[in-house]
Backbone as JSON Lines, residues from 0, in Angstrom:
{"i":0,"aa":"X","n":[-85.92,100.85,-23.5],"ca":[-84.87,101.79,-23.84],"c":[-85.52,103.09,-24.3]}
{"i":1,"aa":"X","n":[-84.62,104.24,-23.86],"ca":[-85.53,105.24,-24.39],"c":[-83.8,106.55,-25.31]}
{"i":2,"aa":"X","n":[-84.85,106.87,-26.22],"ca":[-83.65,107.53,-26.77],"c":[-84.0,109.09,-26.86]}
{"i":3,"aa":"X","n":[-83.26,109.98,-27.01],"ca":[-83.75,111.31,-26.84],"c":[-82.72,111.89,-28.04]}
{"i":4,"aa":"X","n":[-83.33,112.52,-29.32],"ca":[-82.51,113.06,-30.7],"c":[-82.56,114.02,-30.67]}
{"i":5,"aa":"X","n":[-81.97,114.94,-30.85],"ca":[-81.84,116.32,-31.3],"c":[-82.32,116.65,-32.53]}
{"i":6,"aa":"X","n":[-83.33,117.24,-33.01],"ca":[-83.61,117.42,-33.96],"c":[-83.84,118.53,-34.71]}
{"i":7,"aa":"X","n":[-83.74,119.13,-35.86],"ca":[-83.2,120.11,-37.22],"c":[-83.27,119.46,-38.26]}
{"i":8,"aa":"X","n":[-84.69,120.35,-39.39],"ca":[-84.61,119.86,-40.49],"c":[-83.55,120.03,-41.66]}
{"i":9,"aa":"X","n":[-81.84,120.4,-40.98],"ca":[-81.12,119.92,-41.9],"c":[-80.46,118.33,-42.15]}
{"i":10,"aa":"X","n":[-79.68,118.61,-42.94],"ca":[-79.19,116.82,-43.55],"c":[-78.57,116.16,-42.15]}
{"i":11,"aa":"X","n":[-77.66,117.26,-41.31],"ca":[-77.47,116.34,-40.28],"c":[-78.56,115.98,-39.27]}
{"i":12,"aa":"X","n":[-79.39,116.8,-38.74],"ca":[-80.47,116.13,-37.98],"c":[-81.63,115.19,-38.66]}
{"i":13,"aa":"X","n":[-81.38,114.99,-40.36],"ca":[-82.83,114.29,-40.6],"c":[-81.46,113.03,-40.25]}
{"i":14,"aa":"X","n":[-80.56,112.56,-40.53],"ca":[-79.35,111.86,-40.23],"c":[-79.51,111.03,-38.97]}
{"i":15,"aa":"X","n":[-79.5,112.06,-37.95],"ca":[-79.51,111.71,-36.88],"c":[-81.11,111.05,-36.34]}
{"i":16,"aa":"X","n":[-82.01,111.58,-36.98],"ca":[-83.4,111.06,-36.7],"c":[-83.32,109.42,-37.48]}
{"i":17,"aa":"X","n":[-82.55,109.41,-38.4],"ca":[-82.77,107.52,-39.64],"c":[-82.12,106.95,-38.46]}
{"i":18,"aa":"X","n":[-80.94,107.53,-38.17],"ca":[-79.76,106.43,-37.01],"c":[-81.02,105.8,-35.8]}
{"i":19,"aa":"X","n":[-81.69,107.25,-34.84],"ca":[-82.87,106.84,-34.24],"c":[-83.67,105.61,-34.37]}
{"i":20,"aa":"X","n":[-84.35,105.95,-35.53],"ca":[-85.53,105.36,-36.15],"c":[-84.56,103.26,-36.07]}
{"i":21,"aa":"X","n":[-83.57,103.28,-37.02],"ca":[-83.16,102.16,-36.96],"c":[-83.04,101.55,-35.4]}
{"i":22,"aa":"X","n":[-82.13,102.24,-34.59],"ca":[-81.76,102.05,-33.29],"c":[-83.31,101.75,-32.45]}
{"i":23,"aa":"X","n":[-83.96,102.26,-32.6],"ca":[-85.29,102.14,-31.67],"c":[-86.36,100.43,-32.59]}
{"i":24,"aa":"X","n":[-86.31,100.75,-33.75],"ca":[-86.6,99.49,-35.03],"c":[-85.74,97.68,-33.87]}
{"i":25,"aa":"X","n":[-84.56,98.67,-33.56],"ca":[-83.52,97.01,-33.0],"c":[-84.16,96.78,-31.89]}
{"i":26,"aa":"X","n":[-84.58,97.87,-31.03],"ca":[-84.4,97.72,-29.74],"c":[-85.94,97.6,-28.8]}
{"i":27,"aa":"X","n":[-87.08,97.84,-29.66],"ca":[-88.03,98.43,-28.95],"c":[-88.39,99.68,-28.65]}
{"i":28,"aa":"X","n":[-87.45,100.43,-28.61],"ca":[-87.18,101.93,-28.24],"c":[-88.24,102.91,-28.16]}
{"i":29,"aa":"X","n":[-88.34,103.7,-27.53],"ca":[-89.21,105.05,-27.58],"c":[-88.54,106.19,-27.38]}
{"i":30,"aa":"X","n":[-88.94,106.87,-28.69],"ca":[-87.88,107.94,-29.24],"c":[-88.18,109.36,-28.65]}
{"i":31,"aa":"X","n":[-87.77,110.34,-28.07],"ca":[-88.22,111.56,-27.75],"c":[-87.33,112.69,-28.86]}
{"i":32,"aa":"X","n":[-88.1,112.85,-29.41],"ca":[-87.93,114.05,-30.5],"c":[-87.55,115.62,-30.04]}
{"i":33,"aa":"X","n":[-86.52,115.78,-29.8],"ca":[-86.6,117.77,-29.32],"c":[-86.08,118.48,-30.16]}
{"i":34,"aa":"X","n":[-86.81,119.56,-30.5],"ca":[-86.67,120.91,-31.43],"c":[-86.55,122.05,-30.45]}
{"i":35,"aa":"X","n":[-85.55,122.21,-30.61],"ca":[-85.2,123.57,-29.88],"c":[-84.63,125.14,-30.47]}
{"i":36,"aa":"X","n":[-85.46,126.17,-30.19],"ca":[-85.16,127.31,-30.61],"c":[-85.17,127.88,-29.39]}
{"i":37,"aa":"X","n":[-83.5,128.98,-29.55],"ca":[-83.49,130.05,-28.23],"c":[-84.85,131.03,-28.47]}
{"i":38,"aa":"X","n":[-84.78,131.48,-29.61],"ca":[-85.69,132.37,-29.3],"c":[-85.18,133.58,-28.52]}
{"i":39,"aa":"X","n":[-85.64,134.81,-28.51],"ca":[-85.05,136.47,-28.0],"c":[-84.61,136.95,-29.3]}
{"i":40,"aa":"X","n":[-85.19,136.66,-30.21],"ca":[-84.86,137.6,-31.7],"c":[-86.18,138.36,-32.0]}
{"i":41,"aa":"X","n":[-86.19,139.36,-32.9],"ca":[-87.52,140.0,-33.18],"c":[-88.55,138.83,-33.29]}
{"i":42,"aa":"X","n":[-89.88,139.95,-33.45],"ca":[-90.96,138.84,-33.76],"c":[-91.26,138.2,-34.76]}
{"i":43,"aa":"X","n":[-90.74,138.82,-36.09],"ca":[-90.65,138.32,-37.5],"c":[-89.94,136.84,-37.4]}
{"i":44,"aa":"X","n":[-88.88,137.02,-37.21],"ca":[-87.79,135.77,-37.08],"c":[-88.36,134.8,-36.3]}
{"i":45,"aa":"X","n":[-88.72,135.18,-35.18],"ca":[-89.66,134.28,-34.58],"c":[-90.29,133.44,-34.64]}
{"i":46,"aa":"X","n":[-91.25,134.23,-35.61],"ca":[-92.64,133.83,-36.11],"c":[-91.59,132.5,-37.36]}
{"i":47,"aa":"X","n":[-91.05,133.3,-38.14],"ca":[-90.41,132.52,-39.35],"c":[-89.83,131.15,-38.98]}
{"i":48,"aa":"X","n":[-89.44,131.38,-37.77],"ca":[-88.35,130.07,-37.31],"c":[-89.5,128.82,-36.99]}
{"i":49,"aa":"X","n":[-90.47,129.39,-35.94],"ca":[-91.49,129.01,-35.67],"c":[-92.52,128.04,-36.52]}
{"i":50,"aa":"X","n":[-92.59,128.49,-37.72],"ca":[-93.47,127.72,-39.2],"c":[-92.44,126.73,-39.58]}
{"i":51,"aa":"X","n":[-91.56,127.3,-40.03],"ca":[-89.89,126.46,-40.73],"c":[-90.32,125.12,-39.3]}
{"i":52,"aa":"X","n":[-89.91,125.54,-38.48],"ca":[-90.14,124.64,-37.27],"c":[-91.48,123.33,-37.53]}
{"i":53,"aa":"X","n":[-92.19,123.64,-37.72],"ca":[-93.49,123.03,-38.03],"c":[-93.86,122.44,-39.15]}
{"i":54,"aa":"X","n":[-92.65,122.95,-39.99],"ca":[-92.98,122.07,-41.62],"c":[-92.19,121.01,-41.55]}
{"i":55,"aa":"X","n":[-90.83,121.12,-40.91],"ca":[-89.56,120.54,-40.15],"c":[-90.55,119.01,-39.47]}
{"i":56,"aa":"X","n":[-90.54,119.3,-38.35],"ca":[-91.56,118.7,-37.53],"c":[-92.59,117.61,-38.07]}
{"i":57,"aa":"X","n":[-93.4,118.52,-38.8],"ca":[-94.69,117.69,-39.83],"c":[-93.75,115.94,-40.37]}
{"i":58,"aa":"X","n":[-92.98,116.84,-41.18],"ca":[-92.27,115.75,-42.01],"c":[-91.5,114.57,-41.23]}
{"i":59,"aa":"X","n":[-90.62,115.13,-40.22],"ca":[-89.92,113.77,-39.0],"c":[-91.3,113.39,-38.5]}
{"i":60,"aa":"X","n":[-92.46,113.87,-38.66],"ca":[-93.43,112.79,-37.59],"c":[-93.9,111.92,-39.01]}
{"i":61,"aa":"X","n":[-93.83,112.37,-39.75],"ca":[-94.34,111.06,-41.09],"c":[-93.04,110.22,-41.32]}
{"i":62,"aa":"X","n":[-92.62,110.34,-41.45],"ca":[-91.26,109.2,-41.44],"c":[-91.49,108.43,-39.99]}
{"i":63,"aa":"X","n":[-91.44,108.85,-38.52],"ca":[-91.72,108.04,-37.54],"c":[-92.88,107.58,-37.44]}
{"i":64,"aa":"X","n":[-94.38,108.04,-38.1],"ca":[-95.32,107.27,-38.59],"c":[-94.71,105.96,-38.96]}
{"i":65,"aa":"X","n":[-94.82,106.33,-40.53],"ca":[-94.0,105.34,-41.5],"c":[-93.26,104.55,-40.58]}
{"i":66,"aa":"X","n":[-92.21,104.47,-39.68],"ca":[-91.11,103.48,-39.54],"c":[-92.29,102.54,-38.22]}
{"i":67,"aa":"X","n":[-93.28,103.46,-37.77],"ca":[-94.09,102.5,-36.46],"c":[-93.4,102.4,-35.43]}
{"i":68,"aa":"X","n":[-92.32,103.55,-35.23],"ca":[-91.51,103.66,-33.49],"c":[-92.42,104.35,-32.79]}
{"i":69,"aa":"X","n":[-92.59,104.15,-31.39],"ca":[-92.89,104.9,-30.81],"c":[-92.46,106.32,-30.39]}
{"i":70,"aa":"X","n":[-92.91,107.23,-30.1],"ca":[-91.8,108.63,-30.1],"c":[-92.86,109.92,-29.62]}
{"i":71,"aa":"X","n":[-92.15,110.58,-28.84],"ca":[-93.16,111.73,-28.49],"c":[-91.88,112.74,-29.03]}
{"i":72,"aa":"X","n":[-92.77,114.3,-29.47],"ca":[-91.68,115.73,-29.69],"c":[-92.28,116.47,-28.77]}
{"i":73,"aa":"X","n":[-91.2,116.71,-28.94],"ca":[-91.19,117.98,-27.59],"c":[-90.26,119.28,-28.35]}
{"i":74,"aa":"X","n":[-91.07,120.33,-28.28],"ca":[-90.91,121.75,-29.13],"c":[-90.49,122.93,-27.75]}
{"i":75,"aa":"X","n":[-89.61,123.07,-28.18],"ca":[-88.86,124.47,-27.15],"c":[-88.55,125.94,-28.13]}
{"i":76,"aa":"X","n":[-88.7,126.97,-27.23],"ca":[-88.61,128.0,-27.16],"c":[-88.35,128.91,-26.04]}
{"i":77,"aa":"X","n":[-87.61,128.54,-25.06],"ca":[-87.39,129.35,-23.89],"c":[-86.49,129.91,-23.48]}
{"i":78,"aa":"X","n":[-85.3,130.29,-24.64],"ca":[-84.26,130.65,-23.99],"c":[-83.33,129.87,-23.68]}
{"i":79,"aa":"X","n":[-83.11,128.58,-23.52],"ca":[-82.38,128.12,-23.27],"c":[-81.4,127.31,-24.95]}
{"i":80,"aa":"X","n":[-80.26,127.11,-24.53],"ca":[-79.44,126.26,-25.68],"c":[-80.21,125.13,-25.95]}
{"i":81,"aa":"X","n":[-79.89,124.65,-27.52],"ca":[-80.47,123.46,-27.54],"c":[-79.53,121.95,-26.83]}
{"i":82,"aa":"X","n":[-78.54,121.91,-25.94],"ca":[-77.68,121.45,-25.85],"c":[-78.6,121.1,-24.13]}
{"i":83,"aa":"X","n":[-78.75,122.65,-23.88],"ca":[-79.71,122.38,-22.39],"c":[-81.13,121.74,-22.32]}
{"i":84,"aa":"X","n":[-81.78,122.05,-23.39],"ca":[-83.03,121.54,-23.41],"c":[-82.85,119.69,-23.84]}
{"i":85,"aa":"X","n":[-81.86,119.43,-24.59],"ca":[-81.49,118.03,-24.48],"c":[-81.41,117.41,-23.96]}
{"i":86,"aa":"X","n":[-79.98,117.73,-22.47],"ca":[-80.17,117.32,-21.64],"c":[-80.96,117.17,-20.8]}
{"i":87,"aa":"X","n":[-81.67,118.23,-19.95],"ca":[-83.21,118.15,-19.48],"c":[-84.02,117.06,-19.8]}
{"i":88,"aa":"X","n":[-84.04,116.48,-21.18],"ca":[-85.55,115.94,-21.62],"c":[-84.46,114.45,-21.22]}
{"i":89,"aa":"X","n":[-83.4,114.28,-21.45],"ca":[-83.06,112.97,-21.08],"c":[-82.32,113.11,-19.42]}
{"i":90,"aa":"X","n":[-82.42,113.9,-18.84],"ca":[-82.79,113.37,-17.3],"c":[-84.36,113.66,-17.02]}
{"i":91,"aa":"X","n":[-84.56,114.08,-17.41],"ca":[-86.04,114.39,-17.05],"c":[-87.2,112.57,-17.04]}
{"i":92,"aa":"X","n":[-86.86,112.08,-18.55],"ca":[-86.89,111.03,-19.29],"c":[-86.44,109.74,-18.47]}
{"i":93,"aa":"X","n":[-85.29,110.25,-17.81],"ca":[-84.13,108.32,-17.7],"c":[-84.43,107.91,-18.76]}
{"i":94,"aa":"X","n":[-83.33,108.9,-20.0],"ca":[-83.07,108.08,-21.57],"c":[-81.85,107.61,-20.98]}
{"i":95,"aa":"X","n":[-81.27,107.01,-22.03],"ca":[-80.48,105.65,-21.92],"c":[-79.73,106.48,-22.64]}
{"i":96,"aa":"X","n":[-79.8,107.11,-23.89],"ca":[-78.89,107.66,-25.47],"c":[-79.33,108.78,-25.64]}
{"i":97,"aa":"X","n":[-78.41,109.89,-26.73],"ca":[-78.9,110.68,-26.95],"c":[-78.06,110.77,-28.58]}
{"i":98,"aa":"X","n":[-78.88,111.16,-29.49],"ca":[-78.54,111.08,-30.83],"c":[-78.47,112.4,-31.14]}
{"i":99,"aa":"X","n":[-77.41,112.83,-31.67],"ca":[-77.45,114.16,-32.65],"c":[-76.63,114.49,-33.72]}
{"i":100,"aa":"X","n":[-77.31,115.06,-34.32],"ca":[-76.37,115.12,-36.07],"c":[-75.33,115.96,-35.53]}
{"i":101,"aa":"X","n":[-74.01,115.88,-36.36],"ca":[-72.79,116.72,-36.59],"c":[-72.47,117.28,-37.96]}
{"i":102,"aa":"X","n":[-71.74,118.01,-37.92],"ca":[-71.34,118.83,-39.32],"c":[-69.75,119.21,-39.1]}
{"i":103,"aa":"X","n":[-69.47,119.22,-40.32],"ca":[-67.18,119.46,-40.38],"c":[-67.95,121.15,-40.25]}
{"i":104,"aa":"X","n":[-66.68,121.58,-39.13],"ca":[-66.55,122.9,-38.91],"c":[-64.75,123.18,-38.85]}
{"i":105,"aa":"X","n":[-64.82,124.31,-39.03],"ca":[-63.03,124.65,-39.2],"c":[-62.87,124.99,-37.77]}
{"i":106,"aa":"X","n":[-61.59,124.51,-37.24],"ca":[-60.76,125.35,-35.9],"c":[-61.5,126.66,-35.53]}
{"i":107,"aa":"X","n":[-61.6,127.81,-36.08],"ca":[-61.9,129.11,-36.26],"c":[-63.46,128.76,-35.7]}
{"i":108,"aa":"X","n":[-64.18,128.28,-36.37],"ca":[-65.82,128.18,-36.27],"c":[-65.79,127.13,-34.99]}
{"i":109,"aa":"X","n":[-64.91,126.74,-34.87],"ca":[-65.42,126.22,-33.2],"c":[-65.24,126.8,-32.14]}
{"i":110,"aa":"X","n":[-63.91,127.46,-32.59],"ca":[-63.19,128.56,-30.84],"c":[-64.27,129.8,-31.1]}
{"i":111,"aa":"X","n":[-65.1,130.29,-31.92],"ca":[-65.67,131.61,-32.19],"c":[-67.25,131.17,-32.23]}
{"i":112,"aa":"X","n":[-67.66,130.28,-32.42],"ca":[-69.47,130.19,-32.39],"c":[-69.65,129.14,-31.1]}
{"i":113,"aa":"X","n":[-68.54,128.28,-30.37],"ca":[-69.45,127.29,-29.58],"c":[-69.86,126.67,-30.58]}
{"i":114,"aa":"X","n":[-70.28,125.15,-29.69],"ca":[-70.87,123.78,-30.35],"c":[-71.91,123.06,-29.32]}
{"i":115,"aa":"X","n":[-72.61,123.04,-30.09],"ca":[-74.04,122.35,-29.11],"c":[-73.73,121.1,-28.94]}
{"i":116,"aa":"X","n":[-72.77,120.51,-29.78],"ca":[-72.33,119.48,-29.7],"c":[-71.07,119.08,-28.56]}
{"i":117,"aa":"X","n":[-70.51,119.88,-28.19],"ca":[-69.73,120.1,-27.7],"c":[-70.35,120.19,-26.15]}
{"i":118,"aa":"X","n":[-71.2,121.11,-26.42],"ca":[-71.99,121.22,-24.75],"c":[-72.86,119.93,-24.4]}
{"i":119,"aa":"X","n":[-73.27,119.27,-25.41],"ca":[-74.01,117.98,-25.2],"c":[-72.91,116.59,-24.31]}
{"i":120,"aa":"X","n":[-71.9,117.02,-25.3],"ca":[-70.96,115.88,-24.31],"c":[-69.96,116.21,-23.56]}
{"i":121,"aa":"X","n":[-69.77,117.45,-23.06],"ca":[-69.35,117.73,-21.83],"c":[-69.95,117.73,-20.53]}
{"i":122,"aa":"X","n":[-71.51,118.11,-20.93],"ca":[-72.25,118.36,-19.96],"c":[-73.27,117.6,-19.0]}
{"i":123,"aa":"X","n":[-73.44,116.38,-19.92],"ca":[-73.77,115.2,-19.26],"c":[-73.33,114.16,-19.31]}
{"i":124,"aa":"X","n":[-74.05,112.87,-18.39],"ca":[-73.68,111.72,-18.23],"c":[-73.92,110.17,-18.57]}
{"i":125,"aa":"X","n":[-74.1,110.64,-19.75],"ca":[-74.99,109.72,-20.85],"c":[-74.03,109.32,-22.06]}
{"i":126,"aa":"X","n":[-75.09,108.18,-22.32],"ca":[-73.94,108.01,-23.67],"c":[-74.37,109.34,-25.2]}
{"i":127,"aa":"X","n":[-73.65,109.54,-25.86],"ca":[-74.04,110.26,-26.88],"c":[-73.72,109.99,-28.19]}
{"i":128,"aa":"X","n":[-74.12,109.75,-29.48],"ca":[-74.0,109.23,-30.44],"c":[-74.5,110.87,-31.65]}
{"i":129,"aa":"X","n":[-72.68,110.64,-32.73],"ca":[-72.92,111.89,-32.86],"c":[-72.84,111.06,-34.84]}
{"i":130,"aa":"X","n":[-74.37,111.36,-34.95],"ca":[-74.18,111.21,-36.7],"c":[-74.14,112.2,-37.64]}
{"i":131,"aa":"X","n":[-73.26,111.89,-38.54],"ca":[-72.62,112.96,-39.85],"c":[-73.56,112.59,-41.05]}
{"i":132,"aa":"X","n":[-74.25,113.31,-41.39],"ca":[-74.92,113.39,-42.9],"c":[-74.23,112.71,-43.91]}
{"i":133,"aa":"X","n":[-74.81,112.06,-44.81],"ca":[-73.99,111.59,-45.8],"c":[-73.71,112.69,-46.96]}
{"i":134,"aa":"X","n":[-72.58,113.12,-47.6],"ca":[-72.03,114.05,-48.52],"c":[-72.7,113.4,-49.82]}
Protein backbone atom coordinates (compact mmCIF):
# COMPACT_ATOMS: atom_id res chain seq x y z
CA UNK A 1 0.00 0.00 0.00
CA UNK A 2 1.28 3.26 -0.64
CA UNK A 3 -0.01 6.51 0.85
CA UNK A 4 0.74 10.01 -0.36
CA UNK A 5 0.08 13.12 2.70
CA UNK A 6 0.03 16.46 2.17
CA UNK A 7 2.13 18.04 4.30
CA UNK A 8 2.41 21.68 6.47
CA UNK A 9 3.98 22.26 9.62
CA UNK A 10 0.65 23.42 10.95
CA UNK A 11 -1.66 21.44 13.57
CA UNK A 12 -3.66 20.24 10.66
CA UNK A 13 -0.90 18.74 8.54
CA UNK A 14 1.28 17.46 11.61
CA UNK A 15 -2.58 15.73 12.09
CA UNK A 16 -2.68 14.46 9.00
CA UNK A 17 1.02 13.08 9.01
CA UNK A 18 -0.01 10.89 12.98
CA UNK A 19 -3.33 9.57 10.89
CA UNK A 20 -0.39 8.47 8.12
CA UNK A 21 2.09 7.23 10.40
CA UNK A 22 -0.73 4.97 12.25
CA UNK A 23 -2.37 3.92 8.84
CA UNK A 24 1.00 2.82 7.26
CA UNK A 25 2.06 1.23 11.30
CA UNK A 26 -1.52 -1.16 10.25
CA UNK A 27 -0.76 -1.74 6.93
CA UNK A 28 2.87 -2.02 5.93
CA UNK A 29 2.59 1.15 4.09
CA UNK A 30 5.08 3.45 2.40
CA UNK A 31 4.38 6.92 3.01
CA UNK A 32 5.24 9.71 0.39
CA UNK A 33 5.57 12.98 2.14
CA UNK A 34 4.82 16.28 -0.21
CA UNK A 35 5.57 19.87 0.73
CA UNK A 36 4.48 22.10 -1.62
CA UNK A 37 5.13 25.81 -2.18
CA UNK A 38 3.80 27.87 -5.34
CA UNK A 39 6.44 29.96 -5.12
CA UNK A 40 6.42 33.46 -7.72
CA UNK A 41 6.68 35.75 -4.61
CA UNK A 42 9.81 37.97 -4.03
CA UNK A 43 13.03 36.45 -3.12
CA UNK A 44 12.89 37.26 0.58
CA UNK A 45 9.61 35.28 1.06
CA UNK A 46 11.03 32.74 -0.81
CA UNK A 47 13.97 32.27 0.77
CA UNK A 48 11.78 32.54 4.27
CA UNK A 49 9.19 29.97 3.18
CA UNK A 50 11.99 27.87 1.98
CA UNK A 51 13.95 27.48 5.73
CA UNK A 52 10.32 27.48 7.61
CA UNK A 53 10.01 24.61 4.95
CA UNK A 54 13.08 22.75 6.19
CA UNK A 55 12.65 23.13 9.90
CA UNK A 56 8.93 21.87 9.05
CA UNK A 57 10.41 18.92 7.18
CA UNK A 58 13.47 18.17 9.68
CA UNK A 59 10.90 17.53 12.39
CA UNK A 60 8.05 15.15 10.24
CA UNK A 61 11.23 13.12 9.21
CA UNK A 62 12.07 12.51 13.09
CA UNK A 63 8.74 11.47 14.06
CA UNK A 64 8.73 9.03 10.78
CA UNK A 65 12.21 8.00 11.99
CA UNK A 66 10.78 7.41 15.40
CA UNK A 67 7.48 5.57 14.19
CA UNK A 68 10.04 3.10 11.60
CA UNK A 69 7.50 3.68 8.43
CA UNK A 70 8.89 3.69 5.48
CA UNK A 71 8.41 7.11 3.57
CA UNK A 72 10.17 9.20 1.00
CA UNK A 73 9.48 13.58 0.79
CA UNK A 74 9.25 15.06 -1.93
CA UNK A 75 9.73 19.11 -1.75
CA UNK A 76 8.04 21.35 -4.51
CA UNK A 77 8.41 24.67 -5.68
CA UNK A 78 7.22 25.08 -9.21
CA UNK A 79 4.37 26.89 -9.54
CA UNK A 80 2.05 24.65 -9.35
CA UNK A 81 -1.00 24.27 -6.44
CA UNK A 82 -0.34 22.10 -3.76
CA UNK A 83 -3.55 20.20 -4.66
CA UNK A 84 -1.63 19.54 -8.24
CA UNK A 85 1.56 18.49 -7.02
CA UNK A 86 -0.48 15.88 -4.82
CA UNK A 87 -2.09 14.53 -7.25
CA UNK A 88 0.89 14.02 -9.58
CA UNK A 89 2.95 12.25 -6.84
CA UNK A 90 -0.04 9.78 -6.33
CA UNK A 91 -0.49 8.96 -10.03
CA UNK A 92 2.87 9.22 -10.62
CA UNK A 93 3.28 6.69 -7.39
CA UNK A 94 -0.02 4.16 -7.96
CA UNK A 95 -0.83 5.41 -4.23
CA UNK A 96 -3.78 3.76 -3.07
CA UNK A 97 -4.76 7.08 -0.39
CA UNK A 98 -4.12 10.36 -0.02
CA UNK A 99 -4.15 12.07 3.51
CA UNK A 100 -4.57 15.72 4.20
CA UNK A 101 -5.23 17.94 7.10
CA UNK A 102 -8.44 20.25 7.08
CA UNK A 103 -9.32 23.37 8.95
CA UNK A 104 -13.23 25.07 9.77
CA UNK A 105 -13.35 27.88 7.22
CA UNK A 106 -16.49 30.26 6.93
CA UNK A 107 -18.82 30.24 3.60
CA UNK A 108 -17.04 33.62 2.67
CA UNK A 109 -13.34 32.04 2.97
CA UNK A 110 -14.28 29.29 0.74
CA UNK A 111 -16.23 31.10 -2.25
CA UNK A 112 -13.18 33.91 -2.03
CA UNK A 113 -9.67 31.96 -1.38
CA UNK A 114 -10.38 28.35 -3.05
CA UNK A 115 -9.53 25.09 -1.16
CA UNK A 116 -6.75 22.77 -1.87
CA UNK A 117 -8.88 20.62 -0.34
CA UNK A 118 -11.46 21.02 -2.42
CA UNK A 119 -9.25 20.68 -5.58
CA UNK A 120 -7.79 17.45 -4.08
CA UNK A 121 -11.21 15.78 -4.20
CA UNK A 122 -12.64 16.96 -7.14
CA UNK A 123 -9.81 16.40 -9.13
CA UNK A 124 -8.90 12.96 -8.75
CA UNK A 125 -9.66 9.42 -8.54
CA UNK A 126 -8.55 8.19 -5.42
CA UNK A 127 -9.68 7.73 -2.17
CA UNK A 128 -8.98 10.85 0.09
CA UNK A 129 -8.96 11.06 3.79
CA UNK A 130 -9.40 14.53 5.18
CA UNK A 131 -8.02 14.93 9.02
CA UNK A 132 -9.03 17.87 11.41
CA UNK A 133 -6.49 18.85 14.13
CA UNK A 134 -7.53 18.31 17.47
CA UNK A 135 -8.84 21.84 19.22
Amino acid sequence: MKIVVGFKGTPEGKAALDWAIQEARQHAAELFIVHSLRGGTDAKSETDQVWQAREELAEAEQRLADAGVAYTVRKYMRGKSPAEDLNDVVAKEGADLIVIGIRRRSRTGKLLLGSNAQEILLDGDWPVVAVKAKE
